[in-house]
ZAMARGU-4260 file (C-alpha; in steps of 0.2 Angstrom, whole numbers, plus 5000, padded with zeros to 4 digits):
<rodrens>
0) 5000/5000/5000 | 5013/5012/5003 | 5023/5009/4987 | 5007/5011/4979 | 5003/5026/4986
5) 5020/5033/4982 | 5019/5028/4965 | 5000/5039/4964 | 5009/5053/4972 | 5023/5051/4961
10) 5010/5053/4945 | 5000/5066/4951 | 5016/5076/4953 | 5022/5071/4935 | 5004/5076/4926
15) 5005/5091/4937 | 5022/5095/4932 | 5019/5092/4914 | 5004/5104/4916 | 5016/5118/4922
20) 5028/5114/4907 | 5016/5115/4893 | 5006/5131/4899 | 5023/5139/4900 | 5027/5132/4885
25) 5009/5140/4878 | 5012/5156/4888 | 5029/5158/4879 | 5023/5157/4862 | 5008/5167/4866
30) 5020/5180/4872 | 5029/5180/4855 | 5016/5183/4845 | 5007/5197/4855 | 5015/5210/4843
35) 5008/5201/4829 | 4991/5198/4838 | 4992/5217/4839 | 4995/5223/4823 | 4981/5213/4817
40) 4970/5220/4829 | 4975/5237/4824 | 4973/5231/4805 | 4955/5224/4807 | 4949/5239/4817
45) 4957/5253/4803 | 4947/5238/4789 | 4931/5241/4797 | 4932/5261/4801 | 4933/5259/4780
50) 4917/5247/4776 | 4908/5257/4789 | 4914/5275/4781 | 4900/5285/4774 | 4907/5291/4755
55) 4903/5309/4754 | 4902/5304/4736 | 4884/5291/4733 | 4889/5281/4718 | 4874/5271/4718
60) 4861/5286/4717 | 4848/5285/4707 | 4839/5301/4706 | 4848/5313/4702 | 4848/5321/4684
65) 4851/5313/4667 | 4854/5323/4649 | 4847/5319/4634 | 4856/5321/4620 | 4874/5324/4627
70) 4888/5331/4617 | 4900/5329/4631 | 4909/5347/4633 | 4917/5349/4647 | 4921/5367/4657
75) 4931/5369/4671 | 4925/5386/4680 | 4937/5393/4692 | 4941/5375/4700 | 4950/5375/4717
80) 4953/5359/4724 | 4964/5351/4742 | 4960/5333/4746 | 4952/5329/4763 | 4970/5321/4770
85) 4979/5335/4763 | 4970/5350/4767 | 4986/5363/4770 | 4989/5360/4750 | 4976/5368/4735
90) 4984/5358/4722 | 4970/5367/4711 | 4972/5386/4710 | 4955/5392/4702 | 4959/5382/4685
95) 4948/5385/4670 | 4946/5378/4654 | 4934/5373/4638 | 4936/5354/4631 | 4922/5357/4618
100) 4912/5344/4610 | 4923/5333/4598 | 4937/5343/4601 | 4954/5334/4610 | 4965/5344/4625
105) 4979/5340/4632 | 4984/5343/4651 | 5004/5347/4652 | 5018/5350/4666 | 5027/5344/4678
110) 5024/5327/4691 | 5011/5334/4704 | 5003/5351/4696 | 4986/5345/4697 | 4984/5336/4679
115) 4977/5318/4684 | 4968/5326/4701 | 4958/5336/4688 | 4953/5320/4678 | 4948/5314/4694
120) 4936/5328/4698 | 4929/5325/4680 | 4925/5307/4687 | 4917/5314/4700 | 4930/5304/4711
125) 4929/5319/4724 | 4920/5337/4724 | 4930/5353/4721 | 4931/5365/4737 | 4926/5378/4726
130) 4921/5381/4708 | 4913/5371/4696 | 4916/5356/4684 | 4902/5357/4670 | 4897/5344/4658
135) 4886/5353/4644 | 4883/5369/4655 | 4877/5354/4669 | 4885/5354/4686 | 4891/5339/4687
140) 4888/5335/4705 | 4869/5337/4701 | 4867/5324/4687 | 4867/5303/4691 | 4882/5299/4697
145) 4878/5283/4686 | 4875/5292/4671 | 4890/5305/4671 | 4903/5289/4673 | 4895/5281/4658
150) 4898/5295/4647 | 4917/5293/4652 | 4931/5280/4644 | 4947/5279/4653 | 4964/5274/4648
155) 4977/5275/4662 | 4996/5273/4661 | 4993/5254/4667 | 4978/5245/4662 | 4971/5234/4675
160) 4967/5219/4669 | 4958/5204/4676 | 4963/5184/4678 | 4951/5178/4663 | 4946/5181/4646
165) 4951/5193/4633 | 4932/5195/4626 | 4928/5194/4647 | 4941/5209/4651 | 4933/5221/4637
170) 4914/5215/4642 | 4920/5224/4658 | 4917/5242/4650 | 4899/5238/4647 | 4888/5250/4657
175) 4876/5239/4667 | 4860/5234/4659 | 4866/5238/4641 | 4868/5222/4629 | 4882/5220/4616
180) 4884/5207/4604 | 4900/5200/4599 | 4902/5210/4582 | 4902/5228/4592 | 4917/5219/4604
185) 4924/5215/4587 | 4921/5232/4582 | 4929/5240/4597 | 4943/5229/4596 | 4947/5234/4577
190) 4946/5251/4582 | 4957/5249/4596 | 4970/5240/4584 | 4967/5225/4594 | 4957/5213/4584
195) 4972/5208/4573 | 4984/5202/4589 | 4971/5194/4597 | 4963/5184/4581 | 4981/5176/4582
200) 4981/5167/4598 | 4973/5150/4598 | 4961/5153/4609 | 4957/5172/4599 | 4944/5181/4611
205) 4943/5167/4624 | 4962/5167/4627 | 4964/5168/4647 | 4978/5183/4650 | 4983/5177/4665
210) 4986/5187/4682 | 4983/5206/4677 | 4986/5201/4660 | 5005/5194/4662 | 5002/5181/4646
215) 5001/5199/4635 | 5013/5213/4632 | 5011/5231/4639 | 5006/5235/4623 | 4993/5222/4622
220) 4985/5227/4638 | 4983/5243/4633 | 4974/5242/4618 | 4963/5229/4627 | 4961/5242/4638
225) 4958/5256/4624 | 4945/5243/4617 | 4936/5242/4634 | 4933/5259/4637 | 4928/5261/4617
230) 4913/5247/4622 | 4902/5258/4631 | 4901/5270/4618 | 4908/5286/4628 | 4905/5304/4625
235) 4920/5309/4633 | 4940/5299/4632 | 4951/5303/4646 | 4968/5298/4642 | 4980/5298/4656
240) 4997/5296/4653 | 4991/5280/4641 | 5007/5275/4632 | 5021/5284/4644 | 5025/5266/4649
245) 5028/5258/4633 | 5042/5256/4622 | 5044/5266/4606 | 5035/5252/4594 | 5021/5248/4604
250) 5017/5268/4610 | 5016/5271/4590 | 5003/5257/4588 | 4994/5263/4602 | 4994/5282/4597
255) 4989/5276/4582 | 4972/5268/4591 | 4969/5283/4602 | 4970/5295/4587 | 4955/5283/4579
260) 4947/5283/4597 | 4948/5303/4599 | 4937/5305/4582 | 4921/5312/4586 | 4922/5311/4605
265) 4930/5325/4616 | 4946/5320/4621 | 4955/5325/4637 | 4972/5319/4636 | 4986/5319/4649
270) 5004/5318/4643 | 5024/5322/4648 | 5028/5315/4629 | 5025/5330/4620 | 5024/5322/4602
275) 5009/5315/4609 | 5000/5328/4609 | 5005/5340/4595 | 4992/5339/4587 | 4979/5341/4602
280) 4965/5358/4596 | 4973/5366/4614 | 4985/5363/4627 | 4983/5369/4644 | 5001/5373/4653
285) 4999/5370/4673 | 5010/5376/4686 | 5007/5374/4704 | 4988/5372/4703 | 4988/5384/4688
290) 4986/5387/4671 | 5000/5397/4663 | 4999/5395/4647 | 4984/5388/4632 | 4984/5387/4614
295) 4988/5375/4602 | 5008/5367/4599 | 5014/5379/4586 | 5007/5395/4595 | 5015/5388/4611
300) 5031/5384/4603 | 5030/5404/4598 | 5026/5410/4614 | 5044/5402/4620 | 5038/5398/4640
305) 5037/5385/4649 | 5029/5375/4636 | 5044/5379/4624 | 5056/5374/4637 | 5048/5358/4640
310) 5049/5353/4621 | 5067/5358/4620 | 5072/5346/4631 | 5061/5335/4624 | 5065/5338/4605
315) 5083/5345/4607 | 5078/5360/4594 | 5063/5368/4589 | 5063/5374/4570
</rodrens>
């Protein structure tokens, strides 16, 4: 009986002790990922203060104005503009400008003058603290948000492109509740200098291109992309900075389908290659929030500012 007892003793003090071993053992690791624990804590709240923000901007309104017959002239009237996280900085200075119906303007100057936050007040992305952005004598903020973005196509400097078809990617641009048939993608295509590339690959429209496109070229993915803002049949082509990433063969087959895509639509373009843009009807020159400087290349070229500087060291000579 005592040996037996012992022994019991013995193994309640070895289960006990092994109890003390593994919760240190779990106490330890627990202290070694607290900062992890932390920064995921911190993480989900800054997630949910996100989903739970209220835009001041309503993207799915549905009663606000609609026009009927657009043209899609554009007016800037005295824009000044700061974004909510930056308010110290006006990055627009009471900028104003015409892009008439048809007509093509180009946005010049130097990395952070206001250019692409312009584009972005055209999309309605944000409000301007004071003036106004017009679409057809419309203020913009008082037509369907809906309506205003489907009168817009947008090319960026880097097309974003999705894991699946190319016929799927270009569907993409299709304003919600229209219906298009394969011979308008076909269309679009052609126009965005597409259709031939893709009628090569033996899959054609149904070729899958991959991760954000990485089976294509960058100058394949752009003219997918040209081809998918051409879908919806815009009013209005935003260009901003479309083929400033592309080498020199593939930025002249590009340029070749934005000059097809410009016809008949009023055409905003933004640019820091200046031979892209030489034959724009008007180019606005902005400096620190401002315009300094509109007219076309030529009359540009003989004012000799700042325009004239930047295609100096652009060209090398002006003749």
């Amino acid at each position: 009986m005592f040996y037996q007892e012992l022994i019991d003793n013995y193994m309640k003090l070895q289960k006990a002790s092994s109890s003390i071993i593994f919760t240190a053992q779990g106490v330890g690791s627990y202290g070694e990922y607290t900062p992890n624990i932390g920064k995921s804590m911190k993480a989900a709240k800054h997630s949910y203060n996100v989903i739970d923000r209220i835009p001041k901007i309503e993207s799915q309104e549905v009663n606000n104005e609609i026009i009927n017959d657009i043209k899609g002239e554009i007016e800037f009237k005295n824009v000044h503009f700061r974004y909510p996280t930056r308010v110290d900085n006006e990055v627009l200075k009471g900028i104003s400008f015409k892009a008439e119906q048809g007509k093509t303007i180009a946005l010049v100057g130097v990395s952070g003058c206001g250019k692409s936050t312009s584009i972005q007040l055209i999309e309605r992305f944000y409000e301007p603290t004071n003036g106004e952005v017009l679409l057809d004598g419309h203020n913009i903020k008082d037509l369907n948000i809906q309506f205003l973005r489907n009168q817009i196509g947008l090319v960026g400097q880097e097309p974003v492109l999705f894991a699946e078809s190319i016929i799927d990617n270009i569907k993409r641009g299709i304003p919600k509740g229209v219906e298009v048939n394969n011979e308008q993608i076909y269309i679009a295509a052609k126009m965005a200098n597409a259709h031939d590339f893709i009628s090569t690959m033996p899959e054609g429209y149904n070729t899958m291109v991959g991760d954000r496109g990485s089976q294509l070229s960058g100058g394949q993915k752009q003219r997918i992309a040209i081809a998918r803002a051409l879908i919806r049949k815009p009013s209005i082509l935003l260009l901003d900075e479309a083929t400033s990433a592309l080498d020199t063969q593939s930025e002249k087959i590009v340029q070749e389908a934005l000059d097809k895509a410009s016809k008949g639509r009023t055409t905003i373009i933004i640019a820091h290659r200046l031979s892209t843009i030489q034959n724009a009807d008007k180019i606005c020159v902005i400096m620190r929030g401002k315009i300094v400087e509109q007219g076309t290349h030529q009359e540009l070229i003989e004012l000799k500012g700042f325009y004239y500087t930047l295609a100096m060291q652009q060209f090398g000579t002006m003749n």
